[in-house]
C-alpha positions in Angstrom: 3.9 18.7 58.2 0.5 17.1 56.7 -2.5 18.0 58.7 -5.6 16.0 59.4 -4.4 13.1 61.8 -5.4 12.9 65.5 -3.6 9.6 66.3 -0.3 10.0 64.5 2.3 13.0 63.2 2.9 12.7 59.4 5.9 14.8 58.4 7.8 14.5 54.3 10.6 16.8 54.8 12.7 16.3 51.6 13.1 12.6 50.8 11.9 11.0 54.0 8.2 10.4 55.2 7.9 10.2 58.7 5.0 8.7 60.4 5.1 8.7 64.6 2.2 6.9 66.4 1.2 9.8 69.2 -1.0 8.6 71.8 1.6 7.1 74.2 -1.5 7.5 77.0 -2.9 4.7 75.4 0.4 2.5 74.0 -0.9 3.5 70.8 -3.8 1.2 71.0 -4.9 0.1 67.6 -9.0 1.1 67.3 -10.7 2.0 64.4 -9.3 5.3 64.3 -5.5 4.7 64.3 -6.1 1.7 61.6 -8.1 4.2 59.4 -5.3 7.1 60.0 -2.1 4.5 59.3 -4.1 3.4 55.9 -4.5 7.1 54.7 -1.0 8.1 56.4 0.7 5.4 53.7 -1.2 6.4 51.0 -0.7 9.8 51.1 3.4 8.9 51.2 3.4 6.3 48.1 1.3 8.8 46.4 4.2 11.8 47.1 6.8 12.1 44.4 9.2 13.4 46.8 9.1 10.6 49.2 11.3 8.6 48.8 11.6 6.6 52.0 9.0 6.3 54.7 9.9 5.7 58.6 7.3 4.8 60.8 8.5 5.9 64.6 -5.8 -4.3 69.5 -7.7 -4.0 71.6 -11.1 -4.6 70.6 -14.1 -5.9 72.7 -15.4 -9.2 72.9 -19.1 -8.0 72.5 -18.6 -7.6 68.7 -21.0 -9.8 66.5 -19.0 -12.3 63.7 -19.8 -9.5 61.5 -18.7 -6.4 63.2 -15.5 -8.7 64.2 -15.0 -9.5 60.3 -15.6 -5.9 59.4 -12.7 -4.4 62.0 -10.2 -7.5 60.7 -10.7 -6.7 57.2 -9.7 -2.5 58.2 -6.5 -4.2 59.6 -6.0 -6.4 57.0 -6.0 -3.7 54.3 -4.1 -1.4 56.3 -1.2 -4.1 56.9 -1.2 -4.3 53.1 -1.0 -0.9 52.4 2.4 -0.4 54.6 3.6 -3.9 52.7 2.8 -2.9 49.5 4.0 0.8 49.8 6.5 1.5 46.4 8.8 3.3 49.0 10.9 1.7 51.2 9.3 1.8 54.6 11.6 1.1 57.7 9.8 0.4 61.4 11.5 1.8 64.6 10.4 -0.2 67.3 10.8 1.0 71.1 9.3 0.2 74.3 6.4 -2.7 73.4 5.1 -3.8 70.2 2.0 -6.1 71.0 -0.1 -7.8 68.5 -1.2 -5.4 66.0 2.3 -3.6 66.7 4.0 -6.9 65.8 2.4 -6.8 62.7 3.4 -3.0 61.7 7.1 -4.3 62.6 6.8 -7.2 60.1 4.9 -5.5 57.4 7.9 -3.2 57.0 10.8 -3.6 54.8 13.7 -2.8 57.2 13.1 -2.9 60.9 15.2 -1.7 63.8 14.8 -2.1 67.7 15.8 -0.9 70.7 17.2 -2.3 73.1 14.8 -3.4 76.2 11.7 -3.0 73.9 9.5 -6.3 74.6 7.1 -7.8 72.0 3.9 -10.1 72.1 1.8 -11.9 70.1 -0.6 -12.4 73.1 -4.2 -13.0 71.6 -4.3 -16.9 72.2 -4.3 -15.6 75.8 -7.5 -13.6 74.7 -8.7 -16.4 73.3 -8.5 -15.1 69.9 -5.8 -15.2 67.2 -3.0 -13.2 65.5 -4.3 -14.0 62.4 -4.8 -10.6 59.7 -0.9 -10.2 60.3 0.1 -13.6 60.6 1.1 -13.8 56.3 2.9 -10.8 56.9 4.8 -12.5 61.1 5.0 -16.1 59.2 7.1 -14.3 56.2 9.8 -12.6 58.5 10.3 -15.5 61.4 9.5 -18.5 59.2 6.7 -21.5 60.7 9.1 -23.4 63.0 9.3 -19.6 65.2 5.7 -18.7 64.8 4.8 -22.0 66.4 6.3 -21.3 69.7 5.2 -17.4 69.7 2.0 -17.5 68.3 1.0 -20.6 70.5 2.1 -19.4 73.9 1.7 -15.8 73.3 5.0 -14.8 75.0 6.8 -11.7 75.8 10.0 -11.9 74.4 12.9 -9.6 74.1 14.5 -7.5 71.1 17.5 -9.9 71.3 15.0 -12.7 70.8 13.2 -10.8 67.8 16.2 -10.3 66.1 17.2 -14.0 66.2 14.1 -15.1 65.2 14.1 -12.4 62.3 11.5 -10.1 63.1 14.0 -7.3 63.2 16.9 -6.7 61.1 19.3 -4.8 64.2 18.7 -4.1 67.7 20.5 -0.9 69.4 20.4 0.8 73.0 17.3 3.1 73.1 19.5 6.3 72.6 21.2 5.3 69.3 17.6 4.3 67.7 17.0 7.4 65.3 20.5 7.2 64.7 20.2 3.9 63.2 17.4 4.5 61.4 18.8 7.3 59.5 22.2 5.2 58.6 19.4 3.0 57.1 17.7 5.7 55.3 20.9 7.1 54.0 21.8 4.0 52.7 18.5 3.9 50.8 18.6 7.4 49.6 22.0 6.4 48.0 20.3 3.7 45.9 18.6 4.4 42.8 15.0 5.6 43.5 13.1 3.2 40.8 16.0 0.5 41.0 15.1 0.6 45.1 11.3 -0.3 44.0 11.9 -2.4 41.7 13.6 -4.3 43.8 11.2 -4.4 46.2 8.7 -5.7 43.7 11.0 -8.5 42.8 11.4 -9.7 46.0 7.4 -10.1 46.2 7.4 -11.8 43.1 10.5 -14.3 42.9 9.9 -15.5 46.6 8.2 -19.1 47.2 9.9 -19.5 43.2 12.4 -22.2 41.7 15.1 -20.6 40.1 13.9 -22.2 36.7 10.1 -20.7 37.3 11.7 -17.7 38.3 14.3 -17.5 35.5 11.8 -15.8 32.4 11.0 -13.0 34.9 14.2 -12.0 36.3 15.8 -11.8 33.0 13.1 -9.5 31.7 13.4 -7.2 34.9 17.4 -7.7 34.6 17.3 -6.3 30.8 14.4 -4.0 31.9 16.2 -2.2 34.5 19.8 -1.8 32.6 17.8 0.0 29.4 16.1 2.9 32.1 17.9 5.7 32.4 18.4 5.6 35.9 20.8 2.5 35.2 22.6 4.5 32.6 23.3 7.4 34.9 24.1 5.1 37.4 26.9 3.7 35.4 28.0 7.4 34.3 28.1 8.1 37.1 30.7 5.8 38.2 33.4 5.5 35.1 33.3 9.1 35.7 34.2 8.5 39.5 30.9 11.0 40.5 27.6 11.2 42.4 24.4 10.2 40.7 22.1 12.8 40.3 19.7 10.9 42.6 21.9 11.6 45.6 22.3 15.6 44.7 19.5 18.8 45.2 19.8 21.7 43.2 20.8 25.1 45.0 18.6 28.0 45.1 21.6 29.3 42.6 20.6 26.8 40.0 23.6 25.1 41.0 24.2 21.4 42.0 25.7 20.7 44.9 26.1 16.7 46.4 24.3 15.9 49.7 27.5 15.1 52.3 
């Protein structure tokens, strides 16, 4: 457990970060607070060796001035990029209601999984503001055509509906929901550790690309990745019909034993 946060749990046991929001009281209102805790909560896990995948189980006044209003925004804005540009897989369980800001923590993540029944918002244009600090990251999972009718009614809409539009990858009844998250996080920690953010970084890179702009890049990160040893382990490791050694712990016996 990692001490010093009021407004969420941060746990690394083994491989996998966990970060809970904890002040259902509130619905995990985002404030200044919760923003600043989120930041240092994902900074503390990309910084981590061990971690190797991170889970993560707005209201503001109107009184601000423009510059108060541009100072909390920016908070958000960093924080969103933070969880986006996180060198560990990061994978957003979603139950109950994610509204505004909350939309933007499910987006922001790499893999993203919701219960059934849980409702979502992008409500500020009923404010008579807008969702816009985590609109790059909404627009990139649901595409323009979708964030046209959510962003400019500011609709509930169901998990069903999220997961059609893309916002979330799977949607399960409430019950299974860590279950499915840890097939998810299995299958990650079953991948190579550096071939996992590597491919994360090539995802931010070749999107929005032609295949010829692209081409010089993904043939130097292609011939990159076969010469580390991680490839050449991986490739060991199955002619010789084994684990990898990324998916094993040693003992307290010195010995090796593979993770079931």
């Amino acid at each position: 457990m990692t001490d010093g946060f009021e407004r969420l749990r941060l746990a690394v046991e083994g491989p996998v970060a966990r970060i809970v929001l904890a002040r259902p009281e509130v619905r995990n209102a985002f404030d200044d607070g919760l923003i600043e805790e989120l930041t240092r909560a994902f900074g503390v896990c990309a910084a981590d060796p061990s971690a190797r995948v991170v889970v993560n189980w707005m209201r503001r006044a109107g009184t601000y001035t423009r510059e108060e209003n541009e100072r909390d925004a920016e908070r958000m804005a960093r924080m969103l990029r933070t969880i986006d540009a996180c060198p560990k897989p990061v994978v957003a369980l979603a139950h109950g209601a994610a509204i505004g800001g909350g939309v933007g923590l499910v987006a922001a993540a790499d893999i993203a999984i919701a219960a059934e029944g849980t409702v979502f918002s992008l409500a500020e244009v009923k404010l008579g503001i807008l969702p816009a600090v985590i609109s790059p990251y909404v627009l990139r999972a649901i595409g323009a055509r979708n964030a046209r009718n959510v962003f400019l009614t500011g609709e509930r809409f169901e998990a069903g509906e999220a997961r059609r539009i893309g916002l979330v990858h799977e949607v399960v009844p409430a019950a299974d929901l860590e279950a499915a998250g840890g097939r998810k996080v299995a299958a990650l920690l079953a991948s190579g550790p550096e071939a996992v953010g590597a491919a994360k970084r090539l995802i931010e890179q070749v999107s929005g690309k032609s295949p010829d702009e692209a081409m010089a890049l993904t043939v130097r990160a292609m011939s990159e990745r076969r010469a580390s040893a991680e490839a050449r382990e991986g490739l060991s490791a199955f002619l010789e019909k084994r684990r990898p050694s990324w998916t094993q712990a040693p003992d307290p016996a010195g010995k090796t034993e593979a993770k079931e």
